[in-house]
Structure formats: structure tokens, C-alpha cells
PARO-459398 format. One record per residue (C-alpha): residue in one letter; y, x, z. Coordinates in steps of 0.1 Angstrom, whole numbers, padded with zeros to 4 digits, always signed. Example, Ala and Ser with C-alpha at 12.3 -4.5 7.8 and 13.67 -1.06 7.14 Angstrom:
2
A-0045+0123+0078 S-0011+0137+0071 
***
This chain:
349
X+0025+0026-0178 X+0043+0048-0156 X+0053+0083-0154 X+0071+0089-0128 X+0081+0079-0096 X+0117+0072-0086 X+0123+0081-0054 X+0147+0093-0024 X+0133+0111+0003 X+0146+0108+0041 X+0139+0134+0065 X+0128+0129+0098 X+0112+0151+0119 X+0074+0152+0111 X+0059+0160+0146 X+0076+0125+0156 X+0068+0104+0127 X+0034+0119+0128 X+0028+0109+0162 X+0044+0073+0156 X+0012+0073+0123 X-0011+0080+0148 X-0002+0050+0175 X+0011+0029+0146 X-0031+0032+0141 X-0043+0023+0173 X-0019-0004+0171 X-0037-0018+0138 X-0072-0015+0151 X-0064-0027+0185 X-0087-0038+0215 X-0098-0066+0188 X-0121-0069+0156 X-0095-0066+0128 X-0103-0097+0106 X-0091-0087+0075 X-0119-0059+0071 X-0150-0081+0067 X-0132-0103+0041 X-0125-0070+0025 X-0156-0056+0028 X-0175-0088+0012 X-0152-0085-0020 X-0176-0055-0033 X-0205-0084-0031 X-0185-0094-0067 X-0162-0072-0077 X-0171-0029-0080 X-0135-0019-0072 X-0114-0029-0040 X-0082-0017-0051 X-0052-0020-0026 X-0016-0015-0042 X+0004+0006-0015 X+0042+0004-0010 X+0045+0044-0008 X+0050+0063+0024 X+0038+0032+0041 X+0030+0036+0079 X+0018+0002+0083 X-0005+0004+0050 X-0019+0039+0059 X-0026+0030+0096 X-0046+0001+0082 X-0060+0020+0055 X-0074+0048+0077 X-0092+0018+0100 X-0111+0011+0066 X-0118+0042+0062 X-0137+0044+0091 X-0151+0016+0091 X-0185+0015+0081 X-0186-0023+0075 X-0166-0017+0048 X-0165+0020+0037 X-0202+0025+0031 X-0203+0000+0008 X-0179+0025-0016 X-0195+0054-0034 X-0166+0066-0039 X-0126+0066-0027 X-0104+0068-0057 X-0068+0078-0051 X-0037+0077-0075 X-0024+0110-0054 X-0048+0139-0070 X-0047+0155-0104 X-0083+0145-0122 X-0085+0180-0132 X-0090+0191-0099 X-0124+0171-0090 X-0142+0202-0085 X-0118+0212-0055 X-0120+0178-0039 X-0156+0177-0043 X-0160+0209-0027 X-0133+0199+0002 X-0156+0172+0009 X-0185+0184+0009 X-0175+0209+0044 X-0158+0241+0019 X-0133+0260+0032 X-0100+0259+0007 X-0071+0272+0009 X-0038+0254+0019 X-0027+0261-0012 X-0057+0249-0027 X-0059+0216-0004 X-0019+0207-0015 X-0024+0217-0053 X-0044+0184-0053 X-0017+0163-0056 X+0012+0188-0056 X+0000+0193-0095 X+0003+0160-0107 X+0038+0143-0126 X+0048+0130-0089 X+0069+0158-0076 X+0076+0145-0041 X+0058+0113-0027 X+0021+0124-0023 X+0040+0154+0000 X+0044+0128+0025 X+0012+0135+0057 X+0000+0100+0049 X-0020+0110+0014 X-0029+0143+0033 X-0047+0122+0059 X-0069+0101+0037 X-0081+0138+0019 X-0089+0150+0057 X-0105+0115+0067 X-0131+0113+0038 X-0139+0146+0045 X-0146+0136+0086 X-0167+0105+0070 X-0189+0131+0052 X-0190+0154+0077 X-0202+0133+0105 X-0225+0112+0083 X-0207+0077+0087 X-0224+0063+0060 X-0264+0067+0046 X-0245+0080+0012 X-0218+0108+0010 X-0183+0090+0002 X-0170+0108-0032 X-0130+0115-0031 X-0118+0107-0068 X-0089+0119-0080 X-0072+0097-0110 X-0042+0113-0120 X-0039+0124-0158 X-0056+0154-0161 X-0023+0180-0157 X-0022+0217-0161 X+0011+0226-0154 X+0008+0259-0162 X+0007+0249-0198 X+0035+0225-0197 X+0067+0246-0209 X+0085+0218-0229 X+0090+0183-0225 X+0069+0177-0259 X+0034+0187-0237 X+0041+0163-0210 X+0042+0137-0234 X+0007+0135-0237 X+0005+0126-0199 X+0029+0097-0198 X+0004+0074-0192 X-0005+0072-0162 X-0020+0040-0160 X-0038+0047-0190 X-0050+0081-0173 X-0065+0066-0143 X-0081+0040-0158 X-0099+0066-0178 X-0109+0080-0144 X-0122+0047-0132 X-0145+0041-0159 X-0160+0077-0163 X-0163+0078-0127 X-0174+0048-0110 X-0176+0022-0138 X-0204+0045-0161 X-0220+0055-0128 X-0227+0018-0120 X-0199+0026-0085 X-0185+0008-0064 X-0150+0025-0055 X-0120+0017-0030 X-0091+0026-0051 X-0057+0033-0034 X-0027+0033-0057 X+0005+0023-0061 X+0011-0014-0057 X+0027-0019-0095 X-0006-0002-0105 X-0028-0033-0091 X-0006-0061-0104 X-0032-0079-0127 X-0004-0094-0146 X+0038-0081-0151 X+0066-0100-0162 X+0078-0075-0186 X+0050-0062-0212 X+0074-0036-0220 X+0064-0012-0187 X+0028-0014-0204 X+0001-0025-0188 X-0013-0012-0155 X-0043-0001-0145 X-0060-0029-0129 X-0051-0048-0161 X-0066-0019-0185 X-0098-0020-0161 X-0100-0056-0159 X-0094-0059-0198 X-0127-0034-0203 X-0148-0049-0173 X-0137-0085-0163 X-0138-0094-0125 X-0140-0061-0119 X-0113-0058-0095 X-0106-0072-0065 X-0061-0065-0062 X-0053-0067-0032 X-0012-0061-0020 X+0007-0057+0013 X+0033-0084+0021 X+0058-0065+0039 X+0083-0089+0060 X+0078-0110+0091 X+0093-0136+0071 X+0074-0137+0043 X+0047-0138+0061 X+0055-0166+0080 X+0064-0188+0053 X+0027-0175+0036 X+0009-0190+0073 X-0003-0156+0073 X-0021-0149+0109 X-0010-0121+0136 X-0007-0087+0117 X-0037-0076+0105 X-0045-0103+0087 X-0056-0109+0047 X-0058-0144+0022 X-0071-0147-0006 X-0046-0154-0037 X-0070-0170-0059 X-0074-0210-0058 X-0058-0210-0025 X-0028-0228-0008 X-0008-0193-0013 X-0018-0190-0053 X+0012-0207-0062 X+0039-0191-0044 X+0062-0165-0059 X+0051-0127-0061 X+0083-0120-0050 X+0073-0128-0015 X+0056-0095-0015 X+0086-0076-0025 X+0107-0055+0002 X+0139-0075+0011 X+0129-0113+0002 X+0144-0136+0015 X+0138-0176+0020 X+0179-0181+0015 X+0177-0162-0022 X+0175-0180-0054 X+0144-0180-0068 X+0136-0167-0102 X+0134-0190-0131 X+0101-0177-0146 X+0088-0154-0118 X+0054-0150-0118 X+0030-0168-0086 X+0010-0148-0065 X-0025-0160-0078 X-0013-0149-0112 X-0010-0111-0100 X-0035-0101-0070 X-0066-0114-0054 X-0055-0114-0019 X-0025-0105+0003 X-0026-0083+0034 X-0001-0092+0067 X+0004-0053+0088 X+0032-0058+0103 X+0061-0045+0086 X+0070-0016+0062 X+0081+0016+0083 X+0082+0044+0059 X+0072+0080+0066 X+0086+0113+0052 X+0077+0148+0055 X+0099+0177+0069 X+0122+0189+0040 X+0113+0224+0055 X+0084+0228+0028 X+0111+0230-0004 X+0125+0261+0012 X+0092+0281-0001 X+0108+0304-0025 X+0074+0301-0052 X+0072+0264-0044 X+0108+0256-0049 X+0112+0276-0083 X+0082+0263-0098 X+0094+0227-0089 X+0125+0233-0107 X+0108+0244-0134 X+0091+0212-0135 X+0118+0188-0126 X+0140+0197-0158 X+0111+0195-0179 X+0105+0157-0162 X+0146+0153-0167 X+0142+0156-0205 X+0114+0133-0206 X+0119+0104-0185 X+0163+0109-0174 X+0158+0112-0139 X+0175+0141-0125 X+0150+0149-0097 X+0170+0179-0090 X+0200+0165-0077 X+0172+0154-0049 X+0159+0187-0044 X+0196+0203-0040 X+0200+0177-0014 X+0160+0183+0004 X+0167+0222+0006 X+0205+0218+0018 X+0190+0194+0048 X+0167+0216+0057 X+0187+0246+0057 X+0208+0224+0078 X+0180+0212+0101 X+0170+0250+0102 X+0206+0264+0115 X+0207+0232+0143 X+0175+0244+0153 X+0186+0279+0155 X+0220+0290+0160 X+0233+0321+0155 
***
């Protein structure tokens, strides 16, 4: 179950890191077929969701996750991309967004900008895969229109004032589960599903974060997802035999099932002690993916200085304070005194 998302955002300057997205995306696809997408693709042959469990503001994981976007190999055999970053109560906008409408920016950000996350999905990474199943639609990449679905509890922050009606919402997991199973599940779907990696862990080692969505799905519909996770250093990879970034295995019944999840997790390291009961890899996912590292990728802290956008978020932020204890305003102070920084560098008096 999760709530919220702790986080600390870096600035960087966004034309750069968006132009490092873009070749960090040729890189990925290359001059080559990228093997892991027709081992990816066959996984909807048994299993209606392919759910891959993102490290956020991931370059490595978007890059590769835009190839299988457009890839038709493995993207027309989805109805439907469902994505952790949109508020489920906004459907109608994305299915209108998809479908060739013209929205508003405002419109186009309240997507994710209304759900409990109040700064990750701001990142141009989440942005892209909203603009990329649109393109699919648009130019008819597939015999069937691709369905953006968005999982997030069902928010209307409007009617939040207190920390007693977020509480309703806590559940995320629980929330986009819900999603899955009025959305793809009842409408006999097959769906890619893009979350948060936590969120596609088939089993946890502590019951008391409450269980995640794949294991909520799974628990309704067994074998119905396919969990796939990034592993996300050189080293780790090496130790896994993984091939030359991109490159996938399957967890399950394989030489890799029994090595620790941990491997997967930013910073391991062969030289640290290993847990005593710390759970194997083919007790949590169905497969691991190789990209290449784990660059990260942060907007320009220039949007927080929006005088409407920056009030409401404070609004927000103490209500999320008294719920969960993280002071996401001490962040914000810090976001609008960079940019208000960057801004003066960028034009002195």
C-alpha cells in the first residue's frame, strides 16, 4: 500500500537532459533488433498484463519503454497502456487526448498533476509516454486504437480540505488494482502496465507496507501478470550473466530464480553482506531487464514559480504532511529558491 512518494528532486536544465532522453533512445534501439522485446511481447501469449516496475525518473527505463511503445511486435498486442501517473477520474480527458482532441496544457498536466504524487510524474519522462500513445493512435500503428489508462485512486482535490478526506485514498495499490480489473480484467484486455517497481513485486518482505498491486491482481486473477523489473548496475548484471544492455531473463525456474532481489536494488554491491532472510528473485518478478544503468531525469524547477500552481500545491502538501509526516514543503521551499536562483544567473540585473 502506498501513499505517497518520498522523494528529492535535482534540477538540471531540461533542454539538456531532454536531449540526453532522446539519444539515450536511439542508444536503446540501436542499429540492432533489441532482444528483449519479442520475449516480452510473447508473455501476453499467457499472461493479460505485462507490468514493468520502473525505478522513477529513469532515463534508461523510459528510453526502453518508449521502443516498446512503438513497437508493434509488442504494443499491438495491448488494448490498453495502463500507467500509475494519471488520476482515474480523469479517463475521459485521456481518452479524448488520445483520440486526436485538442486539451489544454492545463488540462494535459492535470492528469497526473491531480493525483497524491506531488512531484515525480512532473518529470518529461511520464509526459512522453501520454504524447507517444497518442502518436500510436494517430498514425494507426496498430489494427486497434491503444487505450491510455489511468490507475491512480480516483482524487478530486478540490474536495480534499482536511487530512480526514485523503484518507479514503491511501491506498494506492488498492486503487489501481481496482482500475485494472474494471478496465482491462472485465473487458477480457490485455494491458502494458507501467508503475512503480514496489508496485510489481509479487511478494514483500514486510506485510506491514500491505500488499501491492500485482499481488492484489494476482490474488483475484492468478497468472495474470507477467512482473517484470530493471536491474540497474553493471555489476549486478554481470554477476546475473545478463547479455549487452538491452537484454531480459526470465526469473521463474531459471538459473537467476534463486539469487537475491536485492540484486535489483540501486547501490548493491557483491562485497555487502547479504541478508539473512532476503527474498530470491523468482520469489518476486517474472523476469529481469539489463538497460544499461540508472541515469535519472528531472524537470526544470522553473514550473513551481507559477503563482496558482505553487499555492495550490501548498495547500496540498500540508494536508499530505498531516497524513503521512513527510514535510514535502521543506522540498518545495528548496525547488522555488533554485529556481529563483537559476532565474537571476540567467538574468542579471
Amino acid at each position: 500500500m502506498t501513499l505517497l512518494l518520498i522523494e528529492r528532486p535535482v534540477v538540471t536544465k531540461p533542454l539538456a537532459v531532454l536531449a540526453l532522453f532522446v539519444t539515450l533512445a536511439g542508444e536503446v534501439s540501436g542499429a540492432t533488433d533489441p532482444s528483449p522485446i519479442p520475449a516480452l511481447s510473447r508473455a501476453f501469449d499467457t499472461h493479460a498484463i505485462v507490468q514493468l516496475g520502473e525505478l522513477h525518473r529513469g532515463l534508461q527505463t523510459h528510453a526502453f519503454i518508449q521502443q516498446l511503445l512503438r513497437d508493434p511486435r509488442f504494443i499491438c498486442r495491448a488494448d490498453d497502456v495502463v500507467m500509475e501517473f494519471g488520476n482515474s477520474r480523469l479517463q475521459r480527458l485521456a481518452d479524448a487526448y488520445t483520440a486526436g482532441a485538442a486539451l489544454s496544457e492545463a488540462q494535459i498536466a492535470s492528469m497526473w498533476r491531480e493525483t497524491s504524487v506531488p512531484f515525480t510524474w512532473n518529470t518529461p519522462v511520464y509526459r512522453a509516454v501520454y504524447d507517444t500513445v497518442r502518436d500510436i493512435d494517430r498514425l494507426h500503428l496498430c489494427a486497434h486504437p491503444v487505450r491510455l489508462v489511468l490507475a491512480d485512486a480516483p482524487l478530486d482535490w478540490s474536495k480534499i480540505k482536511t487530512a480526514k478526506d485523503l484518507l479514503p485514498f491511501a491506498d494506492r495499490d488498492a486503487a489501481m488494482a481496482d482500475t485494472i480489473e474494471r478496465e482491462v480484467i472485465a473487458r477480457h484486455h490485455h494491458a502494458f502496465f507501467i508503475s512503480g517497481e514496489f508496485h510489481a513485486e509479487k511478494k514483500t518482505g514486510d506485510d506491514a507496507d500491505g500488499l501491492t498491486t500485482a499481488q492484489i491482481v494476482e490474488r483475484r486473477h492468478p497468472g495474470s501478470v507477467f512482473a517484470v523489473v530493471t536491474v540497474t548496475s553493471a555489476e549486478a548484471a554481470a554477476v546475473l550473466r545478463m547479455g549487452p544492455s538491452p537484454s531480459f531473463k526470465a526469473a521463474r525456474d531459471t538459473d537467476i530464480a534463486p539469487e537475491p532481489f536485492a540484486m535489483t536494488k540501486p547501490g548493491w554491491s557483491a562485497n555487502a553482506p547479504k541478508a539473512a532472510h532476503g527474498l530470491a528473485i523468482g520469489e518476486v518478478v517474472d523476469g529481469v531487464l539489463w538497460l544499461g544503468g540508472d541515469s535519472s531525469l528531472y524537470p526544470s524547477p522553473a514550473i513551481y514559480l507559477d503563482p496558482g500552481y505553487q499555492k495550490e500545491l501548498r495547500r496540498r502538501l500540508r494536508i499530505i504532511d498531516a497524513v503521512s509526516g513527510q514535510d514535502f514543503l521543506a522540498v518545495l521551499d528548496d525547488l522555488v529558491r533554485e529556481a529563483r536562483d537559476q532565474d537571476a544567473l540567467a538574468h542579471p540585473k
